[in-house]
Every structure is written in structure tokens, then in C-alpha cells.
N, C-alpha and C positions, 0 to 999 in steps of 0.2 A: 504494500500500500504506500502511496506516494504523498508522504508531510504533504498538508495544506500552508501555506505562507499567511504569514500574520496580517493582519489590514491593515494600514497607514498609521503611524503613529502609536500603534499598540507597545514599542519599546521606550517611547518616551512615556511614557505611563504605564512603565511596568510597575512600577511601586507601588502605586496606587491602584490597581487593578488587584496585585497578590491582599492588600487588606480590605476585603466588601466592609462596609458597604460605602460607596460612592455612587454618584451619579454619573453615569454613564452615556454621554450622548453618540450615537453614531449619524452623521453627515452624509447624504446621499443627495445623486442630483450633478448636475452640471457646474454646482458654484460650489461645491463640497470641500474641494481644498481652501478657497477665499474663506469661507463660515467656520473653517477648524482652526486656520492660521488667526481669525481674529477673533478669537477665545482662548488665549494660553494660560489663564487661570482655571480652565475647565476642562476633567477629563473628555474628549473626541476623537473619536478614530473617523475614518474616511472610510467608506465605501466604496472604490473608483468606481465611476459611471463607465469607464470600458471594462470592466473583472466582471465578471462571474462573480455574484457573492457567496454562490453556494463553493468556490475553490478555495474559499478564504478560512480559516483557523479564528473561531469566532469565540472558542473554550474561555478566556481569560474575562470574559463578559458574564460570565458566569458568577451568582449570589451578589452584583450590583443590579438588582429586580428592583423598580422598573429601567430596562434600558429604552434610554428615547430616540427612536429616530425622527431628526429633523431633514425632510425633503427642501433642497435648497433652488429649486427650479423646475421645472417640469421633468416625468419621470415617469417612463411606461408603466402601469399598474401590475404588471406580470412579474418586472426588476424588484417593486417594493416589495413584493409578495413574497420573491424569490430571497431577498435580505432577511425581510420576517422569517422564515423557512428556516434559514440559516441562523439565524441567531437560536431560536429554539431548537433546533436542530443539535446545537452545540450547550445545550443547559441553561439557558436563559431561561426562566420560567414567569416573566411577565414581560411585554414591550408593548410599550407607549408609541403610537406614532403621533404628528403633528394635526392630527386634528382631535385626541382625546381617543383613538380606538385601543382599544387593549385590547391584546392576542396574548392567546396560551399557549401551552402545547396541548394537543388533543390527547383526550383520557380514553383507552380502547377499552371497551364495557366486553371483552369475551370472556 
């Protein structure tokens, strides 16, 4: 199995990541780097709008519940899904996006 690569910025916030709980914002969107650089007092990782979010190593986001994704521009509804996906995916067990929705991870009832 081939390491997933960390998302942007997840080494300058390694410290803070290894002690939950923080707020945790992940940046998505076309202006995602400008909205992460102009928040240096605030844990943000970056989502590049060219990656795959699901190729991304999302583990260290893990027990900062809720992690927020903020959409920094227009953003196929599929991409956001697909970051949702991946965050929970990787142990997030609540995210926030920018309009107030909260997402789980789905509970299998068999």
C-alpha cells in the first residue's frame, strides 16, 4: 500500500495537531492557499483544488471534532463531498462545512 502525502501545511502544525483538541480549519476552493497564508494564528491545512482529496493523509485531523471546512470560491459539489469523505474517512468524527452542515461518519445498522 502506497503512504498517502500529508495536505499542505499539516507539518507546520504538527504540534498542535498531536495535542486535540484545536480547531481545525481545512481550506478548499481556488483561493485556499491566499485564506490559509492569511490566518497564521490558526491551525489550516489546504486542500489543493488540483489533488484528489481522497490521496491525501487526513489521520492527524483526527479528535480536533469539529473540523471546519471553509470553501474559499466556487467548488464542484462532488470535490467537497469527496474532502468530506476523506476527512471521515481518516477518523474525523464530526465536520463542519461553511454553511453550518454537519457530517458524520455513517453508522452500519447490520
Amino acid at each position: 500500500m502506497n503512504a498517502r502525502k500529508l495536505p499542505p501545511y499539516a507539518r507546520r502544525h504538527a504540534e498542535a495537531l498531536k495535542h486535540p483538541p484545536h480547531t481545525v480549519w481545512v481550506a478548499a476552493g481556488p483561493n485556499a492557499w491566499k485564506w490559509a497564508r492569511s490566518r497564521p494564528s490558526h491551525v489550516v491545512l489546504v486542500a489543493p483544488p488540483e489533488e484528489d482529496p481522497a490521496a491525501l493523509d487526513w489521520r492527524m485531523c483526527r479528535g480536533h471534532d469539529p473540523v471546519l471546512v471553509v470553501l474559499t470560491g466556487p467548488m464542484e459539489g462532488a470535490k467537497v463531498r469527496e474532502l468530506i469523505a476523506a476527512l471521515l474517512r481518516d477518523g474525523v468524527e464530526r465536520v463542519l462545512d461553511d454553511t453550518g452542515t454537519l457530517f458524520v461518519p455513517e453508522v452500519s445498522h447490520g
